[in-house]
C-alpha positions as a Markdown table, in Angstrom:
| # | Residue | x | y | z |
|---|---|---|---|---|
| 1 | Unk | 54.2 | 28.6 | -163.8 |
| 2 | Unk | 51.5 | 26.5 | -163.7 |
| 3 | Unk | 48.4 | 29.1 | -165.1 |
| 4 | Unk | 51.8 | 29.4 | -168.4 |
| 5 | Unk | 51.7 | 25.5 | -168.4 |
| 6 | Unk | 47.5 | 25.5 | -168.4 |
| 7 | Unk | 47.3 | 28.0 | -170.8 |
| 8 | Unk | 49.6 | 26.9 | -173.5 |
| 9 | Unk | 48.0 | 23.2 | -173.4 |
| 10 | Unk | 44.6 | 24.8 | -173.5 |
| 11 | Unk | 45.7 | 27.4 | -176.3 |
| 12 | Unk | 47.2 | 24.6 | -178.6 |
| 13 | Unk | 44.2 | 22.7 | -177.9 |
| 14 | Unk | 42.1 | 25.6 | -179.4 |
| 15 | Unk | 44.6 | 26.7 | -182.0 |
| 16 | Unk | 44.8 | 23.0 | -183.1 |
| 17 | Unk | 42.0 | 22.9 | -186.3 |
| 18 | Unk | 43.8 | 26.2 | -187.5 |
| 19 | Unk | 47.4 | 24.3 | -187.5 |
| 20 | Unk | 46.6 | 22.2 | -190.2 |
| 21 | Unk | 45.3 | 24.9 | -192.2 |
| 22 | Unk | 47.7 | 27.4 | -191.6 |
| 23 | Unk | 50.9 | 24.7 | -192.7 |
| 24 | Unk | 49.2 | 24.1 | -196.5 |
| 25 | Unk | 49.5 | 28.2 | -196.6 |
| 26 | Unk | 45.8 | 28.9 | -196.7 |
| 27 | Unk | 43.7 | 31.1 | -194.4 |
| 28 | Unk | 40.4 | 30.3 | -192.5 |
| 29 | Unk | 37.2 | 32.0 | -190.7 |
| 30 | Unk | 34.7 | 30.7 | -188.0 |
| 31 | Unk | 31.3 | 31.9 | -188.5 |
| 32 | Unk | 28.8 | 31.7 | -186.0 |
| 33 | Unk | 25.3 | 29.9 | -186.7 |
| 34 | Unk | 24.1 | 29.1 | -184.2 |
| 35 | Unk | 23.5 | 27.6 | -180.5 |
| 36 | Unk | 23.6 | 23.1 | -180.0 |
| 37 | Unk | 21.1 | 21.3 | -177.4 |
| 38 | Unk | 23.2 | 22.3 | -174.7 |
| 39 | Unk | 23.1 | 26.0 | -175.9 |
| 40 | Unk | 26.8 | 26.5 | -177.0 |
| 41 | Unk | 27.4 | 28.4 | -180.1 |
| 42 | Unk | 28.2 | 26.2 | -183.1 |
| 43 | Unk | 31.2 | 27.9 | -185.9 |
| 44 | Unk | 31.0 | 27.1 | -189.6 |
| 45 | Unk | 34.7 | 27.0 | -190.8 |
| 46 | Unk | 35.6 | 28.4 | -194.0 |
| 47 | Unk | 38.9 | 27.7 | -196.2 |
| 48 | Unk | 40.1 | 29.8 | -199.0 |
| 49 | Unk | 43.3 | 30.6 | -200.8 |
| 50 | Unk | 42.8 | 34.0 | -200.4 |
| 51 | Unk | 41.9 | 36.0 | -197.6 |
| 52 | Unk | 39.7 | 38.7 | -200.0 |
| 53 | Unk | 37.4 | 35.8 | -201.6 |
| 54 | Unk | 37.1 | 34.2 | -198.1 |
| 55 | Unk | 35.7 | 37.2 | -196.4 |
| 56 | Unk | 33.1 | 38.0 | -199.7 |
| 57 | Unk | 31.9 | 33.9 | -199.0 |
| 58 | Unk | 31.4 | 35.1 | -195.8 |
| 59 | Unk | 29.7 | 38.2 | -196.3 |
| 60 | Unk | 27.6 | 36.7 | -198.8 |
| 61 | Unk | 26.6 | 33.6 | -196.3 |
| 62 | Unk | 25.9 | 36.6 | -193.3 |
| 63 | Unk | 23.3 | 38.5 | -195.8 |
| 64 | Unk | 21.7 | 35.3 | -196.6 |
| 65 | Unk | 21.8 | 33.9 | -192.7 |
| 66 | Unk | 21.9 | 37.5 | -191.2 |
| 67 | Unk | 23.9 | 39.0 | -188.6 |
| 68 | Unk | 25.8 | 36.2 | -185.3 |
| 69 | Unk | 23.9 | 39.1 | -183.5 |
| 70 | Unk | 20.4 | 38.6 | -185.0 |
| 71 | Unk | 20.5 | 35.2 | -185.0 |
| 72 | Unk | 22.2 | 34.5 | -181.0 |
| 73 | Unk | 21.7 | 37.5 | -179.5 |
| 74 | Unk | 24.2 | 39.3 | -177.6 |
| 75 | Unk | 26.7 | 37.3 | -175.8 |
| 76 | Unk | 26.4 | 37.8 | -171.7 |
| 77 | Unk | 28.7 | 39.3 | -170.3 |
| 78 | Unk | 31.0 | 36.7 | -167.8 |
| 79 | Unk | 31.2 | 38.1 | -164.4 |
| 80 | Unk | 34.6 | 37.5 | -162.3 |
């Protein structure tokens, strides 16, 4: 019960930006672009009013920028 009580905090936590967007009725996107000082990957948020217009921003802003691949590299894979 305690991993359900961890993981809901945590979750609502993460979910927490998209809240506010999702209660005005509009729809958002994290793109990746790239890593900070301590080598964590940094998102750039978009908000639209329509889910079609906000994935042509953001396929416009990945042809200027290029590919989260290109640009990072391939994520490593987390060993358990």
């Amino acid at each position: 019960m305690a991993e359900w009580e961890t993981y809901r905090r945590d979750n609502g936590l993460a979910l927490s930006n998209a809240n506010v967007i999702n209660a005005l009725g509009l729809c958002a996107m994290s793109l990746p672009i790239g890593l900070d000082d301590a080598k964590m990957p940094v998102g750039l948020q978009l908000v639209g009013t329509s889910e079609e217009t906000l994935l042509s921003v953001a396929g416009a802003l990945e042809e200027k920028l290029g590919t989260s691949q290109a640009r990072l590299g391939i994520a490593p894979m987390v060993q358990g």
